[in-house]
C-alpha positions as CSV (number, residue, x, y, z in Angstrom):
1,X,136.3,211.1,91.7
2,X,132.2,211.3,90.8
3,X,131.8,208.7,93.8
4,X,133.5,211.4,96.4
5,X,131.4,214.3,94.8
6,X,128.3,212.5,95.2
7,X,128.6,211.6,98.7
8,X,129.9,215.1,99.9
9,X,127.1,216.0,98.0
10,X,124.7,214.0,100.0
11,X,126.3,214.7,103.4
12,X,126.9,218.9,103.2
13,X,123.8,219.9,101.2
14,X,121.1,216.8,102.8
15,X,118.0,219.4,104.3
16,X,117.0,218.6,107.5
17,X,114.1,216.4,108.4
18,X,113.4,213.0,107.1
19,X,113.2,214.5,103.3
20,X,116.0,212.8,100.9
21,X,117.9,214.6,98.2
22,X,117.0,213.8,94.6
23,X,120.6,212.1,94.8
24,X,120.2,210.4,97.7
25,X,116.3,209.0,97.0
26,X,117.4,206.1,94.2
27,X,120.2,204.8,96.5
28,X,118.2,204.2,99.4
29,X,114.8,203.1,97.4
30,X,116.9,200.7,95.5
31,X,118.7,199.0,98.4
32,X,115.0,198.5,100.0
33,X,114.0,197.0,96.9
34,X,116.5,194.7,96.9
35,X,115.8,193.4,100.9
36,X,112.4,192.8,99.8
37,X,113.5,190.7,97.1
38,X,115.3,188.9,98.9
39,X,112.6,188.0,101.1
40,X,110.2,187.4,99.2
41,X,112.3,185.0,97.7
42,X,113.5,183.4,100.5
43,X,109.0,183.1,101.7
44,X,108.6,181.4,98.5
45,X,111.2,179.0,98.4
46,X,110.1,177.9,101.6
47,X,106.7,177.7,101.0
48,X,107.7,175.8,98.3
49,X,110.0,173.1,100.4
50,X,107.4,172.9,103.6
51,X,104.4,173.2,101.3
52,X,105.1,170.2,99.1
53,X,108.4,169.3,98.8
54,X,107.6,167.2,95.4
55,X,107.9,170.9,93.7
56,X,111.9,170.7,94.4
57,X,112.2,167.5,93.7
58,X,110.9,167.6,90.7
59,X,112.9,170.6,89.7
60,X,116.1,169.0,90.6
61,X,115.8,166.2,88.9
62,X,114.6,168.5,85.8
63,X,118.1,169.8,86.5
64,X,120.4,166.7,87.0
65,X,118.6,165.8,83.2
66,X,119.5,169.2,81.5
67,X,123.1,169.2,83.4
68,X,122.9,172.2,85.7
69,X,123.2,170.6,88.2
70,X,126.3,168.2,89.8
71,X,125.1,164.6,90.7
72,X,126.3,165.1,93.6
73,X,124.8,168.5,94.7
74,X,121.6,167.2,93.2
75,X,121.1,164.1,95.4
76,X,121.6,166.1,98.9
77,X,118.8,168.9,97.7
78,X,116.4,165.8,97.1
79,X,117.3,163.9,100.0
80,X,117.1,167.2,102.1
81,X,113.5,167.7,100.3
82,X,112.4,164.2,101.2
83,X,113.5,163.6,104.7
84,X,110.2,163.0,105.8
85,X,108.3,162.3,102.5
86,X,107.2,159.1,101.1
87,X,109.7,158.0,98.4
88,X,106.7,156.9,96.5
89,X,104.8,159.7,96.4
90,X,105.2,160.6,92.7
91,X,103.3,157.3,91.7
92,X,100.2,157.8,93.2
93,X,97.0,156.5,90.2
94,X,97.4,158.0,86.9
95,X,100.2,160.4,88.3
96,X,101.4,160.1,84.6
97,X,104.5,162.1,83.6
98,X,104.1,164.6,80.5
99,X,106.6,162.2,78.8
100,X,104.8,158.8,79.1
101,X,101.0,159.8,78.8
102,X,100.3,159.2,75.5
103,X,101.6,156.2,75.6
104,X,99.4,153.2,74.9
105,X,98.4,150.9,78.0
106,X,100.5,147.9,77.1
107,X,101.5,144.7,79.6
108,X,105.1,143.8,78.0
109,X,105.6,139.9,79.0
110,X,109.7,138.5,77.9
111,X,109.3,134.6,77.6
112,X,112.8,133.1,78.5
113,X,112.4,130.3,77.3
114,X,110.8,131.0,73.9
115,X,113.5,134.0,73.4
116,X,110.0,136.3,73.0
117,X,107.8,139.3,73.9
118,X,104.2,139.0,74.0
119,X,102.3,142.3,74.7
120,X,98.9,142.5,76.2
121,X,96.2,144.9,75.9
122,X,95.0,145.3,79.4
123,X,91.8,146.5,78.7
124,X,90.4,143.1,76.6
125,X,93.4,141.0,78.4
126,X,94.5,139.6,75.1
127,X,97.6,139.7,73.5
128,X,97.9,141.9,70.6
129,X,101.6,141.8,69.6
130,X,104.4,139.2,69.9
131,X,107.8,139.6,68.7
132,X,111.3,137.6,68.7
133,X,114.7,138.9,70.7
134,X,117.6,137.4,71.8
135,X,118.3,134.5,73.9
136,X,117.0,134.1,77.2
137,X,115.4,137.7,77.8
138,X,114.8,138.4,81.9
139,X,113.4,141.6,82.4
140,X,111.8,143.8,80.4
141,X,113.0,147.7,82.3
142,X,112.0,151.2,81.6
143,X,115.3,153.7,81.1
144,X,115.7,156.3,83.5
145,X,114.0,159.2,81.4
146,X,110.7,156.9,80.8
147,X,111.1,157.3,76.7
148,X,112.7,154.0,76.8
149,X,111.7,149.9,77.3
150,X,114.5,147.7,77.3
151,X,114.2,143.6,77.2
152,X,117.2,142.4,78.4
153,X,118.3,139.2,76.3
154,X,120.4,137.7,79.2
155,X,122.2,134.9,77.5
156,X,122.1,137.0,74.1
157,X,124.3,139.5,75.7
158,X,122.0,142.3,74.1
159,X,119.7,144.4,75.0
160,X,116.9,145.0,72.7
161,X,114.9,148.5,73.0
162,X,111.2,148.9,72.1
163,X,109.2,152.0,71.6
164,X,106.8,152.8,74.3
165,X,105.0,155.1,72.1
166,X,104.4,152.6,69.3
167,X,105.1,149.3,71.4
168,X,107.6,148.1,68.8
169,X,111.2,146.7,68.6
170,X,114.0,149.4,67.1
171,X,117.2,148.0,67.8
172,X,119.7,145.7,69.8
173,X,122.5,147.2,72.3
174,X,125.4,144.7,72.7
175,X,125.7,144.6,77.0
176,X,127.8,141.6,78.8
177,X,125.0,139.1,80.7
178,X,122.6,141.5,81.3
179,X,120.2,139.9,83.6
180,X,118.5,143.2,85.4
181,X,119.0,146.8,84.7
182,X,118.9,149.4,87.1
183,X,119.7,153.4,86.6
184,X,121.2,155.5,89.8
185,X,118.9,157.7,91.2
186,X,120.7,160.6,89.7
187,X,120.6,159.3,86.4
188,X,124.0,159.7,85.6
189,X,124.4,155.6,85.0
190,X,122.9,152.4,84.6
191,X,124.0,149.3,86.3
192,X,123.7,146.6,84.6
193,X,123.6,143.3,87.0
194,X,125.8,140.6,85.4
195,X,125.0,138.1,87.3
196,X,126.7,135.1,86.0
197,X,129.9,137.0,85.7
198,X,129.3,138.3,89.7
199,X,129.5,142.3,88.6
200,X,127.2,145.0,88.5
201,X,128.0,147.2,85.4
202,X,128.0,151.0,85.5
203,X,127.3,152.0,82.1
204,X,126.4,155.2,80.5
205,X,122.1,155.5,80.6
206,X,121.8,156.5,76.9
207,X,124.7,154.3,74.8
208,X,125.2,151.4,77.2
209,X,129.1,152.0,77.1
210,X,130.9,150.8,80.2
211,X,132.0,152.8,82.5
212,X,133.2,150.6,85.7
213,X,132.8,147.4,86.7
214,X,132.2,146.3,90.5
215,X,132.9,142.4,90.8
216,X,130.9,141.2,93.6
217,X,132.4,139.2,96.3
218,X,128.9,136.3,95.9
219,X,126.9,134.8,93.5
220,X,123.7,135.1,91.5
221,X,123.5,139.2,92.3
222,X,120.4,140.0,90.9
223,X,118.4,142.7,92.6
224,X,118.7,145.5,93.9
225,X,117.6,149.3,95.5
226,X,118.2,152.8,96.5
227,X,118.3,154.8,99.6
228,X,116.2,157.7,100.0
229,X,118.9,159.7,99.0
230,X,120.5,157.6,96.4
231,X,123.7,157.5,98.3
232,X,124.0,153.7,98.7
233,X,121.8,150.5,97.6
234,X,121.6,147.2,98.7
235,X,121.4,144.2,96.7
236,X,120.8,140.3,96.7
237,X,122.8,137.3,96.0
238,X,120.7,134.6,95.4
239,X,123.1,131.6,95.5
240,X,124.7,132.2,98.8
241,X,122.3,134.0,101.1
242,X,124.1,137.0,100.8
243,X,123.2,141.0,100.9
244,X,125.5,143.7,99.3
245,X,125.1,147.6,100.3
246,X,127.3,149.3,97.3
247,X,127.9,152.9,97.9
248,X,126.8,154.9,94.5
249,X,128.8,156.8,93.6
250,X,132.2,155.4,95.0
251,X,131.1,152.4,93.5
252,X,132.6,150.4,96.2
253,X,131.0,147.6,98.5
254,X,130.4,148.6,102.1
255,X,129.4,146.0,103.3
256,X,127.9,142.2,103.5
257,X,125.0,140.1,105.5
258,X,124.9,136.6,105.4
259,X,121.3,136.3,106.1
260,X,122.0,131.8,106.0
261,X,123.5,129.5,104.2
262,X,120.1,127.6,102.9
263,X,118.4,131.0,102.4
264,X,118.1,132.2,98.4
265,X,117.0,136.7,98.4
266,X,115.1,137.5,95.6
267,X,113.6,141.0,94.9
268,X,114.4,144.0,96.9
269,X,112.1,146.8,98.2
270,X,112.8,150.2,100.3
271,X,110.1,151.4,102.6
272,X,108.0,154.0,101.7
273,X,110.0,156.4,104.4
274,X,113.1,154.3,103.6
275,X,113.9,153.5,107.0
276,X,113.5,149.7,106.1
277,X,114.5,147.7,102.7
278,X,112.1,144.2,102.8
279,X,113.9,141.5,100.9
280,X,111.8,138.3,99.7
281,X,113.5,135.1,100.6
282,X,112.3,131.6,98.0
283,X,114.1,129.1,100.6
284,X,112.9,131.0,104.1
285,X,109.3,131.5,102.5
286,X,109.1,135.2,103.6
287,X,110.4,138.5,104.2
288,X,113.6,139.7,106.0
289,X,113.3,143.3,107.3
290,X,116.7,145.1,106.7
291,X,117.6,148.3,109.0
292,X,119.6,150.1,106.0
293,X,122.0,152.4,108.1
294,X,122.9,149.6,110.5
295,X,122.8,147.3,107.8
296,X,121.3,144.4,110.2
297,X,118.6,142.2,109.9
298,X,115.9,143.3,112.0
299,X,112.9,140.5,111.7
300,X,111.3,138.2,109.6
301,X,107.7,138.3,108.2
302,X,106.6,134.6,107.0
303,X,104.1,134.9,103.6
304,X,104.2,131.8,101.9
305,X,106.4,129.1,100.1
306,X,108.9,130.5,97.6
307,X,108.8,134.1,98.2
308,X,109.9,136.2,95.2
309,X,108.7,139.3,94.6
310,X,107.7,142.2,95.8
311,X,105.7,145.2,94.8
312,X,104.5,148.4,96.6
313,X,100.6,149.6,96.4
314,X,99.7,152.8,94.9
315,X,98.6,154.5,97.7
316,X,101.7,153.1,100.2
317,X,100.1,151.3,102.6
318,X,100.5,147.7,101.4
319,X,103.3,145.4,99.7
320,X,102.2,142.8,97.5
321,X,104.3,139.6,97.7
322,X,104.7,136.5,95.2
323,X,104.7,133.1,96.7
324,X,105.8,131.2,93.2
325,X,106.0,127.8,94.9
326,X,102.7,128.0,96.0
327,X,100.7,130.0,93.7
328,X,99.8,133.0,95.6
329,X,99.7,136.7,96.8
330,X,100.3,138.0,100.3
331,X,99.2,141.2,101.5
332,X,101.5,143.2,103.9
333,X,100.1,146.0,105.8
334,X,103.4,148.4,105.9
335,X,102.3,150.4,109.0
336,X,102.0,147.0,110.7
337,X,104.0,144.6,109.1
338,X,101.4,141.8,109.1
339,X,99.4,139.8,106.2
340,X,96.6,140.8,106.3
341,X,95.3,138.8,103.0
342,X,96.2,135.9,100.8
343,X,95.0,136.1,97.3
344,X,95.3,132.2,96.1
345,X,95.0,131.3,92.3
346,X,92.9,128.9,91.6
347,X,94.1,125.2,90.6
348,X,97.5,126.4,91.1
349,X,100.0,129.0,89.5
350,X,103.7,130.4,89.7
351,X,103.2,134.1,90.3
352,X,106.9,135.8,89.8
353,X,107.4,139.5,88.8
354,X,105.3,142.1,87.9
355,X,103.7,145.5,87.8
356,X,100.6,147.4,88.8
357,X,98.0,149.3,86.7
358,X,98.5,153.0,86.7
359,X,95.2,153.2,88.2
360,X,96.4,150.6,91.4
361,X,93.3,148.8,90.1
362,X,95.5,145.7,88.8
363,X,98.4,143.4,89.7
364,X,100.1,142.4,86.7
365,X,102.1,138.8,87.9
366,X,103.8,136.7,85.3
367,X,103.3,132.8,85.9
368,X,106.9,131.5,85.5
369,X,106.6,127.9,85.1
370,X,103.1,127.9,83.9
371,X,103.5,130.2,80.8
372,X,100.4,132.4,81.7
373,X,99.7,135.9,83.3
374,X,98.1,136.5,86.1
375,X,95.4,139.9,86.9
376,X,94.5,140.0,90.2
377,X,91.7,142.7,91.2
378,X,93.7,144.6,93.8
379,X,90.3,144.9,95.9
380,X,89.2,142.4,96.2
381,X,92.4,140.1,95.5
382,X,90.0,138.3,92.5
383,X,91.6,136.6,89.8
384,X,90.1,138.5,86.9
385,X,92.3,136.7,84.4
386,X,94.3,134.2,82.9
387,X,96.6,134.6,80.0
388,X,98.4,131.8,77.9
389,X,101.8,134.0,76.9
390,X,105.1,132.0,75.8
391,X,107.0,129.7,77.4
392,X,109.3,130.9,81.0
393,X,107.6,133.8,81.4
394,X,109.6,136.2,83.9
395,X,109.9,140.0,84.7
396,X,107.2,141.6,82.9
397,X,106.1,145.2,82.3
398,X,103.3,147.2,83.1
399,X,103.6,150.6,80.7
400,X,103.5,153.0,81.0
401,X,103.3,153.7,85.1
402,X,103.3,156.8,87.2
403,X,106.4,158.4,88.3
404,X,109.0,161.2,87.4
405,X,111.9,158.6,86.3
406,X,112.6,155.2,86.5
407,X,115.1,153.3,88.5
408,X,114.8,150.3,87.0
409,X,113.7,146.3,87.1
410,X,110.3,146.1,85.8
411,X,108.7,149.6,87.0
412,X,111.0,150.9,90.1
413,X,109.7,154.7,89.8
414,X,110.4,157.5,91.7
């Protein structure tokens, strides 16, 4: 009944001209209020997307960590906020997240074959720390959230966590064969690649508790990454020349390459506009170029014998590629997809995994068969040193790195 009186209020006794009743005024000054709200907000948030698109990012994967936000509903604002961004452009030099930045500069090195960690102070290049952990440790990966290092003790069936912050060992985590570790780009899991049992384990990020296990139709899975969007990834199968691309979140293959029957993958990379994924090959000697939505092989860039690793510059332009069987680094130029530089150690060396500085300055290389580090001036492409770690050493660390979170192996930041 007030509503009825108010409007045959408004309509009998409104004076002429453009004058409102005292009745009237708030209605009409609060609806315009509202509209300009609205648009201002709607300025803003665009500003925001077309401006730098890093902004939403960032806030939605502030979001996926607090819960707000589905996995789901998260991934499509991200991928919609990155269609034509550089996936790596949250690990530009000393782009150090809040969480990781007092953290002190530490090169974590697990020796398989001396069931060890030796950690390195980059800035004298000696080591200042070593450590025991279980048998056989692989990788040493940072956990999705960046607060975590975990060396995974592959034939111990553990993984053991350190403490970025004080670079020292707190506990073991009993996980089935965990050779690599990655997280999805949500951060909802971790999949842990099992390789000797062919499965890639999705387990909870934080406890390690399985959740769902994938068995693998090839052998010796061992690496792997993410589309832009995080809806699918592809991995490698080192044993039978094989290529996986696993949809996320169904958790399901989609489908297979054979790329040859003598050819062994090793480490997988995504372009920095994700169009292409570059696979290193140790039996073809180089790199196969992977069309990701097509899921074909595309071409073939030759670097050097025993191709293993790969690792993309800090500024995007340039991968950085491990020849173990020869002891040396080629330089890919992304835009043309041409080595442009070989950085040879001298006298011989088995360069395998690594990291970069969080400058870019460095390349961090672990010398597998030769129990020795490698730090090559990223320049120049000088050796600047030499470091005699444990024995077998394999997927070392650089710590901590730019980047908002961590999708795993030995720095895969986002």
């Amino acid at each position: 009944m007030r509503r009825r009186l108010y409007w045959r209020y408004t309509r009998v006794n409104r004076p002429r001209g453009p004058k409102f009743s005292e009745l009237e005024f708030p209605v009409v000054l609060r609806s315009g209020l509202i509209r300009l709200l609205l648009i201002t907000l709607i300025f803003v948030m665009a500003g925001l997307l077309f401006a730098h698109p890093a902004l939403l990012i960032s806030s939605v994967t502030r979001k996926i960590q607090e819960g707000a936000l589905p996995a789901n509903v998260a991934l499509r604002a991200a991928a919609k906020a990155l269609h034509t961004e550089d996936i790596y452009a949250a690990d530009r030099p000393n782009q150090l997240s809040p969480v990781v930045k007092d953290f002190p500069s530490r090169v974590y090195v697990p020796n398989s074959d001396s069931a060890s960690v030796d950690v390195i102070d980059p800035a004298t290049y000696q080591v200042v720390d070593h450590f025991k952990v279980g048998r056989l440790p692989q990788h040493i990966v940072p956990s999705y959230d960046l607060k975590t290092l975990w060396v995974l003790d592959d034939q111990g069936y553990a993984l053991t966590k350190i403490d970025p912050a004080t670079a020292k060992v707190e506990k073991t985590v009993p996980v089935d064969d965990p050779y690599n570790l990655y997280f999805t780009p949500d951060g909802s899991e971790a999949i842990v690649v099992a390789e000797a049992l062919h499965r890639l384990d999705f387990r909870d990020p934080q406890t390690m508790k399985l959740n769902f296990s994938l068995q693998v139709p090839c052998t010796g899975v061992n690496h792997l990454d993410f589309s832009a969007d995080g809806s699918y990834f592809i991995a490698s199968c080192e044993f039978d020349g094989k290529l996986l691309k696993v949809e996320t979140a169904a958790r399901k293959i989609l489908a297979t390459i054979e790329l040859g029957p003598h050819d062994m993958p090793q480490d997988v990379r995504t372009s920095p506009d994700a169009k292409t994924f570059y696979v290193a090959d140790m039996e073809a000697n180089g790199v196969h170029v992977i069309d990701p939505e097509r899921f074909a092989k595309i071409g073939f860039v030759k670097t050097g014998k025993g191709t293993h690793g790969i690792l993309v510059s800090r500024d995007s332009k340039f991968l950085y590629i491990s020849n173990r069987g020869e002891g040396s680094i080629s330089v890919m130029e992304l835009a043309s997809e041409k080595i442009i530089a070989k950085w040879r150690i001298p006298h011989g060396g088995s360069p395998d995994m690594g990291g970069i500085s969080a400058d870019g300055n460095v390349l961090w290389i672990s010398g597998r068969y030769n129990a020795e580090v490698y730090a090559f001036d990223t320049t120049s492409g000088k050796l600047l040193a030499r470091i005699p770690v444990g024995k077998g050493p394999h997927g070392l660390c650089v710590y901590p790195q730019p980047g908002r979170y961590s999708l795993g192996h030995t720095g895969l930041f986002r």
